[in-house]
Every structure is written in structure tokens, then in C-alpha cells.
C-alpha positions as CSV (number, residue, x, y, z in Angstrom):
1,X,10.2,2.4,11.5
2,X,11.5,-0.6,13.5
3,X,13.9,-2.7,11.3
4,X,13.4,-6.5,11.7
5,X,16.0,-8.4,14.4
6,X,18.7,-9.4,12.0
7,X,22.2,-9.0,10.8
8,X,23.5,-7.6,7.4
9,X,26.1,-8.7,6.0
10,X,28.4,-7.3,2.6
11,X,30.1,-10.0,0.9
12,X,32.6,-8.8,-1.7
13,X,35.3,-10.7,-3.6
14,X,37.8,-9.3,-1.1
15,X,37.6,-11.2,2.7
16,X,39.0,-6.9,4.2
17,X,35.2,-5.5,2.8
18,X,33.2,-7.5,5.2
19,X,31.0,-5.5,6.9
20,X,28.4,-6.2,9.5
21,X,25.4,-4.0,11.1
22,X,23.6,-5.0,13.9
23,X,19.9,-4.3,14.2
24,X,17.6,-4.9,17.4
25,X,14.1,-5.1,18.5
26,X,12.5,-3.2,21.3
27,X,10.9,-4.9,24.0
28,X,8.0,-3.1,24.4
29,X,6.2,-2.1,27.8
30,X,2.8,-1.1,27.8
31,X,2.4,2.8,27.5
32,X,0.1,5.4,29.5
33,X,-3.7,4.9,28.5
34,X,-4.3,7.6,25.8
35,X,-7.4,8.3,23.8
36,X,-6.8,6.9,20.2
37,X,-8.4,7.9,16.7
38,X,-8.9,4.6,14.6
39,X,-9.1,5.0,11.0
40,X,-12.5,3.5,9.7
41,X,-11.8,1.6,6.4
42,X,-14.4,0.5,4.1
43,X,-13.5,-3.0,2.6
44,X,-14.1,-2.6,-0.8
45,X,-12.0,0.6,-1.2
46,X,-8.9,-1.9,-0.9
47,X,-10.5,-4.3,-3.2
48,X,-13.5,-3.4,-5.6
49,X,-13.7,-7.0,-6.0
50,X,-14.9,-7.5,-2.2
51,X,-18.4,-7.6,-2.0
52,X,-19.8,-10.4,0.4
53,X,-20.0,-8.6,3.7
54,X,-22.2,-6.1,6.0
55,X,-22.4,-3.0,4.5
56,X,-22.1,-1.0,7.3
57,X,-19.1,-3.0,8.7
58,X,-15.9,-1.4,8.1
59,X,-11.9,-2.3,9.2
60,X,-11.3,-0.8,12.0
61,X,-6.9,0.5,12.5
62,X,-5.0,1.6,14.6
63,X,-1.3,2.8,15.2
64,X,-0.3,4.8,18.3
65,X,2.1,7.1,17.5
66,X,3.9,8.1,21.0
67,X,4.7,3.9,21.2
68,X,7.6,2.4,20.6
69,X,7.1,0.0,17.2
70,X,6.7,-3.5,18.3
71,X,7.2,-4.6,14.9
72,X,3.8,-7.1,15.4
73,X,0.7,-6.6,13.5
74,X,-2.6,-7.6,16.0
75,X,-5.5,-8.8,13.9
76,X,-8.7,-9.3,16.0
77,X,-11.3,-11.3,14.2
78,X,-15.0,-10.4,15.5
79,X,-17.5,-13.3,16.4
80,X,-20.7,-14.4,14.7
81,X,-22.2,-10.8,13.1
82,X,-20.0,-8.3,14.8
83,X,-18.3,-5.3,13.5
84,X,-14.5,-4.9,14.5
85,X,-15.8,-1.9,16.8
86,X,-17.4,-4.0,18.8
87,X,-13.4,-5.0,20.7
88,X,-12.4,-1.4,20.7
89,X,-11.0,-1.7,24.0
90,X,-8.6,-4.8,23.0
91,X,-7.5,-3.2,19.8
92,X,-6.3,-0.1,21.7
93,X,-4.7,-1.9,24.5
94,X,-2.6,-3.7,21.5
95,X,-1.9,-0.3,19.8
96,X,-0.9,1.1,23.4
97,X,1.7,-1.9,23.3
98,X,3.2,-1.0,20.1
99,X,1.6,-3.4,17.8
100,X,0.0,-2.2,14.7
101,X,-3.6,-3.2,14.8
102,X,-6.4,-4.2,12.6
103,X,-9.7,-5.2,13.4
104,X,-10.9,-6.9,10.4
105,X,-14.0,-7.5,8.6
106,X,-15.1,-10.8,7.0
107,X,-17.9,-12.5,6.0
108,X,-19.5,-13.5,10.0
109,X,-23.1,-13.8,9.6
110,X,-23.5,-17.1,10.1
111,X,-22.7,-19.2,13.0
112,X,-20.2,-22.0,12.2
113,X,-21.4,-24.8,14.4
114,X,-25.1,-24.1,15.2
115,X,-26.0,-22.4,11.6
116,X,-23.5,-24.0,9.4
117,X,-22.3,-27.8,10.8
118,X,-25.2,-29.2,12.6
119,X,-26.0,-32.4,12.0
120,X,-23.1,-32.3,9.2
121,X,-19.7,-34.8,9.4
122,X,-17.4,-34.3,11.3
123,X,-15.2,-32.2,8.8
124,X,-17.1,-29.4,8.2
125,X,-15.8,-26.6,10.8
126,X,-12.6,-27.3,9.0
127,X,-14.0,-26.9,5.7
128,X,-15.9,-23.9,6.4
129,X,-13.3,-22.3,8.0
130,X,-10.8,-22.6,5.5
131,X,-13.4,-21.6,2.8
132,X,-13.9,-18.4,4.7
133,X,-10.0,-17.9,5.4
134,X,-8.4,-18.7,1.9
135,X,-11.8,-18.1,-0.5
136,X,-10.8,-22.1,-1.8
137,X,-13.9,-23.8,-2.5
138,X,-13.4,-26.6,0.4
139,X,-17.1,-26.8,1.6
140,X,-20.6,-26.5,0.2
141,X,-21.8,-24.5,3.6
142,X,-21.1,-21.6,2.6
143,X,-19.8,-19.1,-0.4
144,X,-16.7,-17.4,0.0
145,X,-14.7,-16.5,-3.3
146,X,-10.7,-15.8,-2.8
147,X,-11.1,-11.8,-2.8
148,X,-13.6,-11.9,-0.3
149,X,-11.5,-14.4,2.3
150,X,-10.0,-12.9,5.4
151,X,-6.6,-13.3,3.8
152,X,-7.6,-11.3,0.6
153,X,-8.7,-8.9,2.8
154,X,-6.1,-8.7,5.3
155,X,-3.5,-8.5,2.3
156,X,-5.6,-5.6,0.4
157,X,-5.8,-3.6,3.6
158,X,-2.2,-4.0,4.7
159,X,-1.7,-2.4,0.7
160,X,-3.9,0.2,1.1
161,X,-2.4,1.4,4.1
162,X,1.1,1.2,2.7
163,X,-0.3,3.3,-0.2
164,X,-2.0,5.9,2.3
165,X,1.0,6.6,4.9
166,X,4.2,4.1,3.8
167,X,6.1,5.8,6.5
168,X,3.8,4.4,8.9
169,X,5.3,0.7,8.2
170,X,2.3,-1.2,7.1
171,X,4.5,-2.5,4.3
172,X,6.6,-4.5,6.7
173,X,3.6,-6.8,7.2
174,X,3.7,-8.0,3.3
175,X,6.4,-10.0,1.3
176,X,6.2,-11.4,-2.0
177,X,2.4,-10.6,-2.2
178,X,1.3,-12.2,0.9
179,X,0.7,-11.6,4.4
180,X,4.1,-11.8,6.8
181,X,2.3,-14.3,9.1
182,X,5.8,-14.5,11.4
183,X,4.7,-11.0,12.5
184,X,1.7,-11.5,13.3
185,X,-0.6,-12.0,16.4
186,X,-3.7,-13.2,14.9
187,X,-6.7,-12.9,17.3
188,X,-10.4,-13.6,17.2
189,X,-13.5,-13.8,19.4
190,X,-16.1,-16.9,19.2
191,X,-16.0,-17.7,15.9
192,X,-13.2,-15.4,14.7
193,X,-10.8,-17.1,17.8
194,X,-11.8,-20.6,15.6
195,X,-10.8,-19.1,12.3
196,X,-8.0,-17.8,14.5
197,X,-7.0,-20.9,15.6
198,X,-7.2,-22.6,12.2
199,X,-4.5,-19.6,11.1
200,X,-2.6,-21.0,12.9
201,X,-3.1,-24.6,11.6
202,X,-2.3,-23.6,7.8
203,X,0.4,-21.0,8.5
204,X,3.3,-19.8,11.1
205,X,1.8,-17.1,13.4
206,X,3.6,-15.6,15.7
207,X,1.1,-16.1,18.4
208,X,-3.0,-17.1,18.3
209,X,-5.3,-15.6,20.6
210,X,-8.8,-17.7,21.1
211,X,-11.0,-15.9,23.2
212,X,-14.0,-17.9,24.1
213,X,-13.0,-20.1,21.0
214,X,-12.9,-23.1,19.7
215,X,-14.6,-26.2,19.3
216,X,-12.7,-29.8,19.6
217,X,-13.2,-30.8,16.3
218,X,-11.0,-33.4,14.4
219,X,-8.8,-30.3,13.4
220,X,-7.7,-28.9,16.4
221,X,-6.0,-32.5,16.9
222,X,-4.1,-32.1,14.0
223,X,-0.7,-30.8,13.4
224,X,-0.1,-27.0,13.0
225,X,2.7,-25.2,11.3
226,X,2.5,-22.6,14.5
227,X,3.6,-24.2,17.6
228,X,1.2,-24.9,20.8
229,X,3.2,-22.6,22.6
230,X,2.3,-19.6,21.0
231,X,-1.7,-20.4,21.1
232,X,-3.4,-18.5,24.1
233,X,-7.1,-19.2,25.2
234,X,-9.5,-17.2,27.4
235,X,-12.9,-17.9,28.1
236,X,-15.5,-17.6,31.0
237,X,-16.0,-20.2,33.5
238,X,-19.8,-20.0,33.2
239,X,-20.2,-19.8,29.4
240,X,-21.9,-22.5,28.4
241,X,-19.5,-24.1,25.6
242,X,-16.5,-23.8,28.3
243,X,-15.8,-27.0,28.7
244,X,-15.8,-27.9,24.6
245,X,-13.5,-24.8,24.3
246,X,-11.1,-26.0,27.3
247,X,-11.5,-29.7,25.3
248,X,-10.4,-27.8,22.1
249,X,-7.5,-26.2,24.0
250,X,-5.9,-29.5,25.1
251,X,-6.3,-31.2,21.8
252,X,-4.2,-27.9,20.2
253,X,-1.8,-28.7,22.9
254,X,-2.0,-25.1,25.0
255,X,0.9,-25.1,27.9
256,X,-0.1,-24.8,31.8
257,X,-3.2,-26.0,33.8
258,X,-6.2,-24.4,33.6
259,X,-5.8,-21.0,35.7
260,X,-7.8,-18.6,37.1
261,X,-6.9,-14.8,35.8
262,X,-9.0,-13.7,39.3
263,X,-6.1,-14.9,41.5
264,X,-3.0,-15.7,39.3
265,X,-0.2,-14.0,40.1
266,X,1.1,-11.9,36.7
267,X,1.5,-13.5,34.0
268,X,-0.9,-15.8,35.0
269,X,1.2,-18.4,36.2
270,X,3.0,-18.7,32.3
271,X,0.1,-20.4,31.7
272,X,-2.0,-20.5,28.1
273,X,-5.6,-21.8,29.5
274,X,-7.1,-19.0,31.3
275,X,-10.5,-18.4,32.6
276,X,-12.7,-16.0,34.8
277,X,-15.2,-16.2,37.2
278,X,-15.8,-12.2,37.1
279,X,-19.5,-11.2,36.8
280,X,-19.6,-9.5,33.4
281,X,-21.1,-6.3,32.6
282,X,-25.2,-5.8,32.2
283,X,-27.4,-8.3,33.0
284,X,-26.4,-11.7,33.2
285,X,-27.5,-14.0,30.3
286,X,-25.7,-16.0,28.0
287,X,-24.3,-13.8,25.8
288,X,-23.1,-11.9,28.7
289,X,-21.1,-14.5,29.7
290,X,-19.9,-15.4,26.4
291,X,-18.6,-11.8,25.8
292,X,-17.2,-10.9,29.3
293,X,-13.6,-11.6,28.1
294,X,-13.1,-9.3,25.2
295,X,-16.7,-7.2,23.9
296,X,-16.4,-3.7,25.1
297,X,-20.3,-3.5,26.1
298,X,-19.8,-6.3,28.5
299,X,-16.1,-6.7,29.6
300,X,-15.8,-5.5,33.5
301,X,-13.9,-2.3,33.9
302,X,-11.9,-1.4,36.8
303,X,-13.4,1.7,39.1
304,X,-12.5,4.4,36.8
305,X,-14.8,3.5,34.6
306,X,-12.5,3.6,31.4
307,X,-9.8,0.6,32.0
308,X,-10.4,-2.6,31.5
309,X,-9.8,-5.3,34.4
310,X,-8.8,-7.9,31.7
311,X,-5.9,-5.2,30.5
312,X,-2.7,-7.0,31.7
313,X,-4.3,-10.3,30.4
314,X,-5.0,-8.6,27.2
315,X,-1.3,-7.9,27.2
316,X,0.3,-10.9,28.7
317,X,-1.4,-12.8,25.6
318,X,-0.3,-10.3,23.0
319,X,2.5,-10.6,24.5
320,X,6.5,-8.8,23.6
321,X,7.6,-8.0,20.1
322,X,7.6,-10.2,17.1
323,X,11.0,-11.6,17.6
324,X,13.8,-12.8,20.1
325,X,15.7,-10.0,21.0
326,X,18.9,-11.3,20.2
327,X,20.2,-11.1,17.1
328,X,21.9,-14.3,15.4
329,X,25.8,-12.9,15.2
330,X,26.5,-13.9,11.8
331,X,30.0,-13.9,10.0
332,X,30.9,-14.1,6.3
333,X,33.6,-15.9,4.1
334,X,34.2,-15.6,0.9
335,X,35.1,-19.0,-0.9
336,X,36.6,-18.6,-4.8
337,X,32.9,-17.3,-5.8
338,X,30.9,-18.5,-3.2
339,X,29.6,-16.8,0.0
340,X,29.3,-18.9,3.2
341,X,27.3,-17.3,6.1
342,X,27.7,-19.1,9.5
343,X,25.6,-18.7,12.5
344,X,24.5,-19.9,16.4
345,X,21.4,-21.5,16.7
346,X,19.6,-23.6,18.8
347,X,17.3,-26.7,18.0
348,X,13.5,-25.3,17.0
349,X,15.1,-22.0,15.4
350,X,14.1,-21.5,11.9
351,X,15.6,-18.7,9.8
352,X,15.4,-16.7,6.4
353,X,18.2,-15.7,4.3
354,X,17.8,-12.7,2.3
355,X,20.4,-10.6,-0.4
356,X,20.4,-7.7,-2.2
357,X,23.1,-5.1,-3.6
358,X,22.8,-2.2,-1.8
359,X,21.6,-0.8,1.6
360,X,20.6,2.6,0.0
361,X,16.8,1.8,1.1
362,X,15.2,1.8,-2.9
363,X,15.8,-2.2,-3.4
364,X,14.0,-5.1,-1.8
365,X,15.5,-7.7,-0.3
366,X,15.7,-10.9,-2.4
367,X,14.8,-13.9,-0.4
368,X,17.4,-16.7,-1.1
369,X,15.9,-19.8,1.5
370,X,12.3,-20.5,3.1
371,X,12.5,-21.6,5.8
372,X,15.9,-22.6,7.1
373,X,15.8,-24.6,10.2
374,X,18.6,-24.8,12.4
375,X,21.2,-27.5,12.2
376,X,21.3,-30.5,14.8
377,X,24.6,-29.0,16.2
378,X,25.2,-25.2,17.6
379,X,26.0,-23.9,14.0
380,X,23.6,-23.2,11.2
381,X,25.4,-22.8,8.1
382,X,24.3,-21.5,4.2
383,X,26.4,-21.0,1.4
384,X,25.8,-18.9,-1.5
385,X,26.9,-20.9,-4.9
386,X,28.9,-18.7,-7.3
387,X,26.8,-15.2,-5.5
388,X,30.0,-13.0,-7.0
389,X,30.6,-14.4,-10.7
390,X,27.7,-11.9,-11.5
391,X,28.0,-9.0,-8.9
392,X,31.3,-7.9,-6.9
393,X,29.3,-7.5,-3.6
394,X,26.2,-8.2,-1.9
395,X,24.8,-7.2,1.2
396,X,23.2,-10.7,3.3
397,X,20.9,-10.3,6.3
398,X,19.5,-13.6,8.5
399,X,16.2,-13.4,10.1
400,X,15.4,-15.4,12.8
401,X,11.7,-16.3,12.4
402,X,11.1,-18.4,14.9
């Protein structure tokens, strides 16, 4: 297992029993193309209270073992009533990377502008997708109670999993009862890139992927706690909602002009607004069109008949591992009781500050800040009040989050 990017620090009473450990990342590079074996979850064996779905849909994960641990969890949202193994080629491309990957189930059978919005105000994509992503009652279009909301079911799975192989580091996806959303690359197709998208709107996500999604409603003009850097789009040139999804892209802010992933040198220029003019697989239609950039029965492949042609775009938007490589170097001062941890930063860094009394693997870390953002100046600074009038030591780790 691939310990977060951080640094630990022990406090004691005495300044001569500081002790610090440094942690990294890996930066991950894409591994050989192997064959994988997903396990095929059934939602309510996470959750007996989850019962609003397509009985024969099931969570679809993966983890390839001969990759180095990215220490990102990819969650790939199908569109309008499609089953997670409908983007097998995208989810194994991810676990090829390193990430561990879910394709994940969730209550799709219903379009969310043609079937559920038409004709309604202007709010309702928002309210429908946050209905279907937190189970709150925010809209009368549709019925989606809290245990059946992608979140409940996310959590629920990432629990189960923990419970079936914890070696397998499903558990470092989960703190405090909720989804680590810092870790994770939340990804959708059509309707599930919306619901993506809106992620991204409600929480910090370390990146969102919207592949031929979403529409430029009054939300996507809004302000997001991820940052418009981290949002990726992908769509067709010849779909026919292109030019609402490339609308919805500029309102979310997406960096780069609009580029073409037929003739842009690797990675695309840096852009985050990508499109493709390659004919898609099968006959041509509509829906062919609208899946060429991520369903497996109508992506292109390249001549070998197995690889996908979209497979370094696929990766350039996943992108590296789920934090900056380098460490914060963090040192430690005791003050009469207090502990004072100091740290570089720079501006836009935000940080976590977590303690607990041993490093012997059996206690969790407490966490002692949310979010911490860095200071205006080169130094981020967080002091302890009176940490050793109840324990002689303490061991003190600072995650950068973003």
C-alpha cells in the first residue's frame, strides 16, 4: 500500500525526540496492456437498503496488481441506462495506470434533460442532479432516497471492499465516514460526466472527467469547490449537443482552446477541451457519435484490434497520482505545552493536519484542521494548544491536498 505524500512528525516534551519520516508518491507511467479480471459487485450486497436501480446492473472494480499504486480512486459514471461494463476499456486503462477503479451503478434510467427537465425552469438539472448524487430531496423530478445516491453507494462499496481484501487499500479512499474526494478522479459519460461535473461543484475532486457531458445550465456558471483546472472534457465534433457541451465547458472555466486529439501533439497541447473528428465504430448514427469517445462497442481501436486509439487521451485526462510529488518539509517545536508545526507553501495550497500517538499501524489518525489553506507569505504555520499537558508525545503528519 502507497502511504499518502506527507511528513510525520513526533512531538514530545523534549525539543532532542523530534523525529521526522518522509513519505513519497509514485508517479505513475502507464503499464504493458494486460488482460484484467474485474470483480462484479451487486449493489445491495454493500447496502441492503439500496434498492432503486437495474437489477441486472452491477459495480464493476478493478485493481491491477503488477501496477505501481497511484494512490487515486477512478470512478466512471455510465450515461442514461448503461451498466458500468459498458466502458470496460476506460476502466482498465485507469487500473493499468495504477488507479484503483470503480465503475459505479446509480439510478440512470432516465434522461436528465430530454426525460426529466423539458420544458421545466431553469434549475432543474441542478436539482436533479444533486437529488441523484446526495439522495436530499432537492427536486420533484425524480426519487432518490440518501442510501440509494451515488455517494451512499460509492461509500458502501469502498466499505465492502475494505471488508473483503483491506490489504488491497480500498480503506484509504474513506475518512470519517465519507468518501476521500481529494483522491479521487471522478469520471462520467453523458449524463454521468454531468453528475460528474456537479461532483465537482459540491466537493474537492482531484480531477473531473466529462466525456460528451454537460449541459450550460445556470450551474456550471457557478462557483466550484474543485478548481477549473482539474475539469477535463471530451466529446465528438459531430455529436449533435457539441456545441452546448463546449458552451458548458467555458462556463466551468476548462483551460486551453478547443483542440483536436487527431493532430495534437501529446498531451494534447495541455489543453482541457478536447474533441475528435474520428469516425466511430459501427454504423454511423447518433448514438455512434455520441459514444465514440469512451463506450467500448463504438470507441475506434488502433489495428490490433484490442487497444484503444483514445488510450493516451484516456490517460493524459486521468492524469498522474493524487498528489504533488513533493512533500511539504515540515519541522517541529515544542513551546511550554504547545506544538508548533511550520511549513513551505505556496498561494492555492491547502493542507490537513492530522495526530495521533503512535505509528504502530492499529490507531487512526485524528484530524486536527479541515482544510488549512496556505498563508499569504512562503510559511504556513499551525500550532497545537496545550497537545502535551495530556500525552508526552504525539506523532503529527501534514497532507497537502491540494
Amino acid at each position: 500500500m502507497i502511504p499518502p505524500v506527507i511528513n510525520a512528525i513526533r512531538a514530545g516534551r523534549w525539543p532532542g525526540t523530534t523525529l521526522a519520516l518522509m513519505l513519497g508518491w509514485l508517479i505513475v507511467e502507464p503499464g504493458a496492456l494486460a488482460a484484467l479480471t474485474p470483480r462484479v459487485v451487486i449493489p445491495a450486497a454493500t447496502d441492503p437498503a439500496i434498492t432503486n436501480s437495474n437489477p441486472l446492473f452491477r459495480h464493476w472494480v478493478y485493481l491491477d496488481p503488477s501496477a505501481p499504486r497511484a494512490g487515486k480512486l477512478f470512478v466512471f459514471l455510465p450515461g442514461t441506462g448503461a451498466p458500468p461494463n459498458a466502458y470496460r476499456l476506460i476502466l482498465e486503462t485507469a487500473a493499468q495506470a495504477g488507479c484503483h477503479v470503480i465503475g459505479l451503478t446509480y439510478v440512470n434510467d432516465q434522461e436528465v434533460n430530454d426525460d426529466l427537465c423539458f420544458d421545466q425552469p431553469s434549475n432543474c438539472q441542478e436539482d436533479v442532479r444533486l437529488e441523484i448524487i446526495t439522495g436530499a430531496d432537492t427536486s420533484p423530478r425524480v426519487a432518490v432516497n440518501r442510501a440509494n445516491s451515488i455517494e451512499n453507494r460509492l461509500l458502501k462499496l469502498l466499505e465492502y471492499l475494505h471488508s473483503l481484501a483491506p490489504e488491497e487499500g480500498w480503506g484509504e479512499f474513506m475518512r470519517d465516514g465519507e468518501p476521500r474526494w481529494e483522491l479521487i478522479a471522478v469520471a462520467g459519460h453523458s449524463q454521468g460526466g454531468g453528475h460528474a461535473a456537479m461532483i465537482g461543484k459540491i466537493h474537492l475532486v482531484h480531477r473531473a472527467l466529462l466525456f460528451s457531458a454537460t449541459e450550460p445550465a445556470p450551474w456550471t456558471s457557478e462557483s466550484h469547490f474543485t478548481p477549473a483546472d482539474r475539469y477535463f472534457g471530451f466529446a465528438h465534433a459531430q455529436e449533435s449537443a457539441v456545441l452546448a457541451m463546449r458552451l458548458s465547458w467555458a462556463n466551468l472555466g476548462l483551460p486551453g482552446a478547443l483542440t483536436s486529439v487527431n493532430s495534437a501533439a501529446a498531451p494534447s497541447n495541455n489543453s482541457h477541451r478536447l474533441v475528435t473528428g474520428l469516425m466511430p465504430r459501427g454504423e454511423i448514427g447518433e448514438s455512434n457519435y455520441h459514444g465514440c469517445v469512451v463506450v467500448d462497442f463504438y470507441t475506434p481501436l488502433q489495428s490490433d484490434g484490442v487497444t484503444p486509439v483514445f488510450r493516451e487521451t484516456w490517460l493524459y485526462m486521468i492524469g498522474p497520482s493524487a498528489a504533488p510529488p513533493n512533500p511539504p518539509r515540515v519541522s517541529a517545536n515544542v513551546e511550554m505545552a504547545n506544538v508548533r508545526l511550520e511549513w513551505n507553501s505556496a498561494t492555492n495550497e491547502i493542507f490537513t493536519v492530522e495526530r495521533r500517538s503512535s505509528l504502530d499501524g492499529l490507531e487512526n489518525w485524528t484530524p486536527l484542521t479541515a482544510e488549512l489553506p496556505a498563508a499569504s507569505g512562503s510559511t504556513t504555520t499551525f500550532v497545537h494548544l496545550n497537545a502535551l499537558l495530556s500525552s508526552s508525545s504525539g506523532f503529527y503528519r501534514v497532507l497537502r491536498t491540494r
